[in-house]
C-alpha positions as CSV (number, residue, x, y, z in Angstrom):
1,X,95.7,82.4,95.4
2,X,95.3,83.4,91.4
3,X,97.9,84.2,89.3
4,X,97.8,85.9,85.8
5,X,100.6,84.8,83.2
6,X,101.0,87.5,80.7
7,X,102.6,87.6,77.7
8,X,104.2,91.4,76.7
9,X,105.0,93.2,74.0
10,X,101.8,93.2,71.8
11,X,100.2,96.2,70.2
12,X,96.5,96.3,71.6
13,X,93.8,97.6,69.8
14,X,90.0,98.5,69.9
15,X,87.5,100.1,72.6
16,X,86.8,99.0,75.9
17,X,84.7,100.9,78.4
18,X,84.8,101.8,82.1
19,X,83.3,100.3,84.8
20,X,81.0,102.2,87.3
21,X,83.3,104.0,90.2
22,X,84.6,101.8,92.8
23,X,85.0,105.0,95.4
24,X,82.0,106.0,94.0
25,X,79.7,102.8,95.1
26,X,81.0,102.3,98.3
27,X,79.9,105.4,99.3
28,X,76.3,105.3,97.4
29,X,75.6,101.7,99.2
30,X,75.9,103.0,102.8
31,X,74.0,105.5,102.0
32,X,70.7,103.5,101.2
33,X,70.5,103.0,105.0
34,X,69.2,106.2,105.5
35,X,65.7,105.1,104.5
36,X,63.4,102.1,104.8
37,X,62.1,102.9,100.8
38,X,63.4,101.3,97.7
39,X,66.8,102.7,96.3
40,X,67.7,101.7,92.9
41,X,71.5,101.8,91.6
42,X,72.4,101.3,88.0
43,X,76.1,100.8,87.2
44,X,77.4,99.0,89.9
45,X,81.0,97.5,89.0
46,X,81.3,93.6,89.5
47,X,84.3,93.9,91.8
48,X,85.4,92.3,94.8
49,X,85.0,95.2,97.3
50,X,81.8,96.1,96.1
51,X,80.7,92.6,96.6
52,X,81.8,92.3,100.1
53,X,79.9,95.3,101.1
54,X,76.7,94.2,99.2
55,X,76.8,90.9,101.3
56,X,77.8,92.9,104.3
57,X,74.5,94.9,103.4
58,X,72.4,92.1,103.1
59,X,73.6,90.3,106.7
60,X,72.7,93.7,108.4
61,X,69.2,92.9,106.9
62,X,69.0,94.9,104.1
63,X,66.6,93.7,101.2
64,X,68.3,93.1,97.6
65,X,67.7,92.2,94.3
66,X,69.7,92.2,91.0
67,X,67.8,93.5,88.7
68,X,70.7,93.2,85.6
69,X,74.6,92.6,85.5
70,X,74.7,96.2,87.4
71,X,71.4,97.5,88.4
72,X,70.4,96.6,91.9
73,X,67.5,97.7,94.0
74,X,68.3,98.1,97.5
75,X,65.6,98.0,100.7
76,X,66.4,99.0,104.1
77,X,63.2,98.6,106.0
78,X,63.9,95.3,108.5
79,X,67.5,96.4,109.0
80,X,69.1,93.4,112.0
81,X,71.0,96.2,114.4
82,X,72.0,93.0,116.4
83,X,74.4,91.7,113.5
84,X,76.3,94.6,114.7
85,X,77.2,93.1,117.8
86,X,77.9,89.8,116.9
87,X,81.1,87.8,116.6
88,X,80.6,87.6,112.5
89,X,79.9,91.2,112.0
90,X,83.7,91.8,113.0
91,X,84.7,89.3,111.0
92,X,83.0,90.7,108.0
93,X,84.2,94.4,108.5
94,X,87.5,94.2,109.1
95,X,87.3,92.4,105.3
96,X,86.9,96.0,103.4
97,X,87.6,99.2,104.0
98,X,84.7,100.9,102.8
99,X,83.0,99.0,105.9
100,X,83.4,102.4,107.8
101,X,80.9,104.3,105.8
102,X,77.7,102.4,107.8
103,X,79.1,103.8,110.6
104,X,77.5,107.5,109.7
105,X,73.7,106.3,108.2
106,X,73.3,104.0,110.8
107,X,74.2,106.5,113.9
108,X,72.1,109.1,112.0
109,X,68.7,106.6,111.9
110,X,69.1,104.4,114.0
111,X,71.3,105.9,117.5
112,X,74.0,103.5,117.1
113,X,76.5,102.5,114.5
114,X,79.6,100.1,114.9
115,X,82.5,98.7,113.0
116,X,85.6,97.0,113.4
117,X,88.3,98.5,112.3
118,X,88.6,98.1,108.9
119,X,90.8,96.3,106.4
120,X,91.8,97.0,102.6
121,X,95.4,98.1,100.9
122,X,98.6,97.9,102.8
123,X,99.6,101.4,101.5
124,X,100.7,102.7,104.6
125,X,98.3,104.4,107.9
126,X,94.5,105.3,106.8
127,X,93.3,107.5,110.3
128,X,89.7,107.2,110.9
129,X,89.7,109.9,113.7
130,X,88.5,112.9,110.2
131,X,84.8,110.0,110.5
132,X,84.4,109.7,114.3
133,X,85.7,113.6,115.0
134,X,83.3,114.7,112.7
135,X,81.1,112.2,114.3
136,X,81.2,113.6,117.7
137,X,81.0,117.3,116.6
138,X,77.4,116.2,115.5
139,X,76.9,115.0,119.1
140,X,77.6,111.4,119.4
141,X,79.2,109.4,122.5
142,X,82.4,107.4,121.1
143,X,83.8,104.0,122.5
144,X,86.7,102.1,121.4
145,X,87.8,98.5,122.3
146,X,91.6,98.5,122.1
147,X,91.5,94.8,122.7
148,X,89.1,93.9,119.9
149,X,89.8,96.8,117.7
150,X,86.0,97.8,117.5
151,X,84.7,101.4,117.3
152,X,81.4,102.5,118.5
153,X,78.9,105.7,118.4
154,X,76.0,106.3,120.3
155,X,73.4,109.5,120.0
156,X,69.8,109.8,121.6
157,X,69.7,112.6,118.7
158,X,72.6,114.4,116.5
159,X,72.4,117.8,116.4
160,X,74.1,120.3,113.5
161,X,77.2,122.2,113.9
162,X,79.7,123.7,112.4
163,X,82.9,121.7,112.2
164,X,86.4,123.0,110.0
165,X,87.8,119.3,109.1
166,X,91.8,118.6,110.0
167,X,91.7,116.7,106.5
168,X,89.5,116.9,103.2
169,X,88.9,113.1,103.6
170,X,86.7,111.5,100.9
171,X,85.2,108.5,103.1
172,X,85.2,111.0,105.8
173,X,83.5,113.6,104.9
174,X,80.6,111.1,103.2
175,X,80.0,109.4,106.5
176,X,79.5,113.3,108.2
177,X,77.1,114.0,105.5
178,X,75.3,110.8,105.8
179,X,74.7,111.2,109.3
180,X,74.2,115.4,109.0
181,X,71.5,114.9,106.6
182,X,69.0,113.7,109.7
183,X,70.6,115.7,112.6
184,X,68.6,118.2,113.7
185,X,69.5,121.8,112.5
186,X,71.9,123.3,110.3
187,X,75.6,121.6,109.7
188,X,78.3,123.3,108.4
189,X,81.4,121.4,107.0
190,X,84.2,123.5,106.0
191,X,87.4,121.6,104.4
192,X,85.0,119.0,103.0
193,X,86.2,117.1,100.4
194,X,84.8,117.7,96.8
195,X,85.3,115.0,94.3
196,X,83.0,114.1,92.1
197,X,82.3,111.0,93.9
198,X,81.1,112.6,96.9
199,X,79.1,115.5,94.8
200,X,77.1,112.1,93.4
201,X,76.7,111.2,96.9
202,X,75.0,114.8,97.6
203,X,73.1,114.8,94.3
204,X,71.8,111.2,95.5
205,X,70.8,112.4,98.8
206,X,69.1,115.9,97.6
207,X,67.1,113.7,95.5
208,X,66.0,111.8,98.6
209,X,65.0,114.6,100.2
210,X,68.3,115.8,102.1
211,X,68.8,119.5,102.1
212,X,72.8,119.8,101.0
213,X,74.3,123.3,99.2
214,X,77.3,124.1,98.2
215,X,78.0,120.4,96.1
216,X,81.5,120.9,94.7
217,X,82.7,123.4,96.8
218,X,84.8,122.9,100.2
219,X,82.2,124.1,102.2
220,X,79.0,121.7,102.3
221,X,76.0,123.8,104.9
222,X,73.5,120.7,105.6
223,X,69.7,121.5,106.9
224,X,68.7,118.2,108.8
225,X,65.6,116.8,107.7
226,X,63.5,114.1,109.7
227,X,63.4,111.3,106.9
228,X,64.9,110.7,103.7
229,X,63.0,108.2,100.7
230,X,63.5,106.4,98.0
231,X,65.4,107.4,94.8
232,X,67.5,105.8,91.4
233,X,71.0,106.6,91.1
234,X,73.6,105.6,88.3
235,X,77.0,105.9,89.1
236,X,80.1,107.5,86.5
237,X,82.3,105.6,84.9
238,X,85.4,104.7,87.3
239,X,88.0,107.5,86.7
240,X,90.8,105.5,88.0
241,X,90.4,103.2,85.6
242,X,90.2,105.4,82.4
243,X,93.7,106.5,83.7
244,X,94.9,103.1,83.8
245,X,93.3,102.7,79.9
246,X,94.9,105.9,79.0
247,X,98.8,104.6,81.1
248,X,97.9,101.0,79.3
249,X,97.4,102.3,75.8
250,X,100.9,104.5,75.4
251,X,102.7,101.9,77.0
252,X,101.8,99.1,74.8
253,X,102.0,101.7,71.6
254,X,98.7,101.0,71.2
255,X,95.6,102.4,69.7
256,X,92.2,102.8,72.3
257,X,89.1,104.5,72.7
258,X,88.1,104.7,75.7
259,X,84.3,105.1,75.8
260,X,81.6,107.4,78.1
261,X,84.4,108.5,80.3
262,X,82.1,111.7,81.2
263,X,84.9,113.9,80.4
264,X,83.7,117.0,83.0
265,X,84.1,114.9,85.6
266,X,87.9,113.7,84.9
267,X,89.1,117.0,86.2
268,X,93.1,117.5,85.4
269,X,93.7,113.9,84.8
270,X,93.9,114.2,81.0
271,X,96.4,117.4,80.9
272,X,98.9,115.3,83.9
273,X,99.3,112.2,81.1
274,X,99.4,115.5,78.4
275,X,102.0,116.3,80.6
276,X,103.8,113.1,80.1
277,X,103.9,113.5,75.9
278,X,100.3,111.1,75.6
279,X,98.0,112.8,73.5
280,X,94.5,112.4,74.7
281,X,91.6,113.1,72.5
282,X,88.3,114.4,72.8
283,X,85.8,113.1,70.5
284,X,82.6,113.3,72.1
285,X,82.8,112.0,75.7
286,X,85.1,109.2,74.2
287,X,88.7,109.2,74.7
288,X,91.2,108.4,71.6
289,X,94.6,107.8,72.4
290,X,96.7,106.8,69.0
291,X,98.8,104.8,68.8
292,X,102.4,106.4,70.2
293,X,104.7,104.4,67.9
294,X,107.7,107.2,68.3
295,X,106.8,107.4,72.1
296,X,106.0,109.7,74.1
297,X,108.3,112.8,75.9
298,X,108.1,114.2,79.2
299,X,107.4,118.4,79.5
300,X,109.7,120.2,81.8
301,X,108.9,123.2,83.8
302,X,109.2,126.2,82.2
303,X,112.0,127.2,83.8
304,X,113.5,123.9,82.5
305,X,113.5,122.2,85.7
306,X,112.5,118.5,86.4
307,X,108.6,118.2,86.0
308,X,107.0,116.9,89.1
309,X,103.4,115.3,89.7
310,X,102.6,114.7,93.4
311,X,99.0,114.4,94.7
312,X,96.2,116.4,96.3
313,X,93.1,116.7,97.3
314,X,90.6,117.3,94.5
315,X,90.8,119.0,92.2
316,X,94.1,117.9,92.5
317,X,95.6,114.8,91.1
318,X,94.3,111.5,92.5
319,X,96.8,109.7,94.6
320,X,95.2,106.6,92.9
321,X,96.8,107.2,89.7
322,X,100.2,108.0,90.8
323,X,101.5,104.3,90.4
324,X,100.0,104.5,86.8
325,X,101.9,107.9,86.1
326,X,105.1,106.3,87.8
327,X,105.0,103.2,85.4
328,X,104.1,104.7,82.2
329,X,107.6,107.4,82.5
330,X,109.6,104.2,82.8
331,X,109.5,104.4,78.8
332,X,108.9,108.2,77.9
333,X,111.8,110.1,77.0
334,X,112.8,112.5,80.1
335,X,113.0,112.1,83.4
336,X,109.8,113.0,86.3
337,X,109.8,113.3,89.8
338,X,107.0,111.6,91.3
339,X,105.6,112.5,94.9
340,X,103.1,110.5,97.2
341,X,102.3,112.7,99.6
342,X,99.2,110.8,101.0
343,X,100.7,107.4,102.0
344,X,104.1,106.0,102.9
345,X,104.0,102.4,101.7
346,X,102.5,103.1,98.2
347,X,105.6,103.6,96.2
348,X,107.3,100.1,97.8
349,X,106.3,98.4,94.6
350,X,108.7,100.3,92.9
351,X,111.3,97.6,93.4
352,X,110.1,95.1,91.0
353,X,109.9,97.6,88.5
354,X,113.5,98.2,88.9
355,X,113.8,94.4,88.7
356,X,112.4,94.6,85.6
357,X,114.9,97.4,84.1
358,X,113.3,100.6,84.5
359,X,115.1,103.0,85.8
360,X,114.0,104.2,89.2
361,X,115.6,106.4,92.0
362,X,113.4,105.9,95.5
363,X,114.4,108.9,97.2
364,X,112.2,108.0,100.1
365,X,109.3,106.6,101.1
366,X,106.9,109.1,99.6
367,X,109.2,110.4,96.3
368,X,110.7,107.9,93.7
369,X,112.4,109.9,90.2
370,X,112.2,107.8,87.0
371,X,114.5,108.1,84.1
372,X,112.5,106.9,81.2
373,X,114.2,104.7,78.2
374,X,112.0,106.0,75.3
375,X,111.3,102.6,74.8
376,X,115.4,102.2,73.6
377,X,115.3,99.3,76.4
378,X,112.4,97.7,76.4
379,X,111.1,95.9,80.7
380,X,111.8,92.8,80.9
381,X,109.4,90.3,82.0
382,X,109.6,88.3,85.9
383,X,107.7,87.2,88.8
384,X,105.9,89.5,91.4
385,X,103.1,90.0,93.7
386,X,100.3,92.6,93.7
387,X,100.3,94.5,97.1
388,X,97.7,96.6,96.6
389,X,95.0,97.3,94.0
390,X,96.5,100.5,91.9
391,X,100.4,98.7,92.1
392,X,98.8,95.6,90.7
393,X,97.2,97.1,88.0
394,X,100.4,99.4,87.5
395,X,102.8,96.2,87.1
396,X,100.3,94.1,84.7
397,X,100.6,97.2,82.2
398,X,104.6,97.0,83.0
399,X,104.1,93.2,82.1
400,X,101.9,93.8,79.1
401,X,104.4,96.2,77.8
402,X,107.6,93.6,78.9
403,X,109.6,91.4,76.6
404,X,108.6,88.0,77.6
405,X,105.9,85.8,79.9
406,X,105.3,87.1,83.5
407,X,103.7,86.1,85.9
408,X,101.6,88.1,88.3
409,X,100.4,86.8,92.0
410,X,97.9,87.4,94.6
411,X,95.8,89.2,91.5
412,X,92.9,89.0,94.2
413,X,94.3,92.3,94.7
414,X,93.9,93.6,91.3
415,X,90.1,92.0,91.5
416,X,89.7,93.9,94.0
417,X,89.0,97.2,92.1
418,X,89.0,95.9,88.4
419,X,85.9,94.3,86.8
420,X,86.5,91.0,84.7
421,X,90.3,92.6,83.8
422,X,91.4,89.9,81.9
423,X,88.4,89.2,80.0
424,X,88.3,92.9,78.9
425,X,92.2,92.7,78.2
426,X,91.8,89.8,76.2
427,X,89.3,92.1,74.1
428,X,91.3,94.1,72.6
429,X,94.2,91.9,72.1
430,X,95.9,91.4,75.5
431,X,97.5,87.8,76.1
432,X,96.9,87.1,79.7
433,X,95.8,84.1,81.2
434,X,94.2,83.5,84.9
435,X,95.1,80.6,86.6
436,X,94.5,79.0,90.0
């Protein structure tokens, strides 16, 4: 298990860039099953997920080759459909939950798609039934082994539908698309989720042929087409991690540019940290955030009452960004209600914040109010454990703001989602230090 020793309290300073979107490339990987041509993807992030599923690719048969540090070109003509019935395949997708997402290409070109059920964060209950629902609106035979936890579709041929979604799931409504795009007739998907991730995924597909309308709305209507080809795709930059950047850089007091964070695609996520007192520049599609030596203070409502920032579907605020939000009002000056709506476990970490100082109030297990110090006291440094990705990242900018050495475990966690974090820390003045 690694551990990252940190020491706090020093001003960082410099640029550092974003890594292609984690949400984005799970999604844009599945999708190259959907043709036996060559599919080239340029700004794949080096991160443990992605990894998984690449490997994951190439043991379902999938031909790959790196063509630089993030360009891959990806070939799905000889794809093994037995590895899905074997003993290692349910080893290897219970690993990652992005797994799911074969589950819709494969039905769609091949009859049959399976998958364990899949792993990831311990963040609290992440229902599958928006994927297989949507599935079986689209005409395909479900089976589930209760024993072995293993889910199963079947379809001689899918046929279009219209279908109104209980939830405007992100994974879900990619896997419905991937397998709309060779149904036969017209699909209509109402409640479909619209963030920018998934409008790449329909730009991607369009380009290989698919027949999508409506990218960026809630409503996607799908013409099935027989076969999709080839096509390049580069991914954005990984929003999720510009708003860690932007939580880093005003908790440390320091002074970042955050560079090609394709601004249009970042939706409200400046104006909620605006919200918090951080001023975030534009300056071309670079982000400047100065350095906040007085600190930073928290807007009210206008009619004075206790500002709240909860999450929702886009373009809402990211859940993912919520433990960021949460960490960086431990030092603003004012006080912020913060609501998870999406999952009950994620605010659990919360604890050793409060075992650090900071001021914290769980209400319950989806709303926590801080009390900031405005920096008067500053966290103190300890000894935790990442439980999931976003918390991880949340409490190594809590220990690079701390007075002291801490030390961070199970940082496979943090790897997860976060390219080469400590080498890009140590870039712009971090001290942290991996060890085994």
């Amino acid at each position: 298990m690694g551990t990252f020793k940190i020491e706090g309290g020093h001003q960082l300073k410099g640029s550092i860039q974003p890594q292609g979107a984690k949400n984005e490339a799970l999604q844009i990987l599945c999708a190259v099953l959907l043709t036996p041509e060559k599919v080239t993807i340029n700004n794949i992030p080096d991160i443990v997920d992605v990894n998984k599923l690449i490997k994951l690719l190439e043991k379902l048969g999938v031909k790959i080759e790196k063509l630089s540090k993030s360009t891959y070109t990806f070939q799905a003509d000889e794809v093994n459909l037995q590895y899905l019935e074997s003993d290692q395949f349910k080893i290897d997708g219970r690993g990652l939950r992005g797994s799911i997402m074969i589950v819709g290409p494969l039905l769609a070109r091949f009859g049959k798609g399976y998958i364990p059920k899949p792993g990831g964060d311990k963040i609290g209950r992440r229902r599958l039934d928006t994927h297989f629902e949507g599935l079986i609106k689209l005409g395909a035979k479900f089976g589930y082994s209760r024993e072995e936890q293993f889910y199963g579709v079947e379809a001689k041929k899918l046929k279009g539908t219209y279908m109104l979604l209980e939830e405007a799931s992100v994974t879900g409504t990619a896997n419905i698309v991937m397998a709309a795009v060779l149904a036969e007739g017209q699909t209509t998907i109402y409640n479909a989720a619209c963030e920018p991730y998934l409008q790449q995924l329909c730009k991607m597909l369009n380009r290989m042929g698919a027949k999508i309308s409506g990218v960026g709305s809630n409503m996607l209507i799908i013409e099935g087409v027989d076969s999709l080809g080839g096509t390049e795709h580069t991914m954005l930059p990984d929003m999720i991690e510009i708003g860690s950047w932007i939580g880093l850089a005003a908790m440390t007091k320091s002074e970042l540019t955050i560079t090609n964070v394709s601004w249009n695609d970042l939706g409200i996520i400046p104006s909620v940290f605006r919200k918090l007192g951080i001023t975030v520049e534009k300056r071309n599609d670079d982000i400047y955030i100065p350095a906040h030596t007085d600190g930073y203070e928290i807007q009210s409502f206008i009619d004075g009452s206790i500002l709240t920032i909860a999450d929702a579907p886009w373009p809402g605020f990211t859940p993912d960004l919520l433990s960021i939000i949460l960490v960086v009002a431990t030092q603003a000056r004012g006080s912020v209600l913060i609501h998870q709506k999406m999952f009950e476990s994620r605010l659990f970490f919360v604890d050793k914040l409060i075992d650090m100082g900071a001021k914290i109030i769980l209400c319950d297990p989806h709303r926590a109010t801080v009390i900031g110090h405005d920096f008067k006291s500053t966290l103190k440094a300890t000894t935790m454990t990442s439980p999931d990705i976003r918390a991880g990242v949340s409490l190594l900018i809590a220990a690079l703001s701390a007075k002291g050495t801490s030390t961070i475990m199970n940082i496979e966690q943090i790897d997860r989602g976060y390219e080469n974090i400590d080498e890009r820390l140590r870039a712009i003045g971090a001290k942290i230090e991996r060890l085994d």
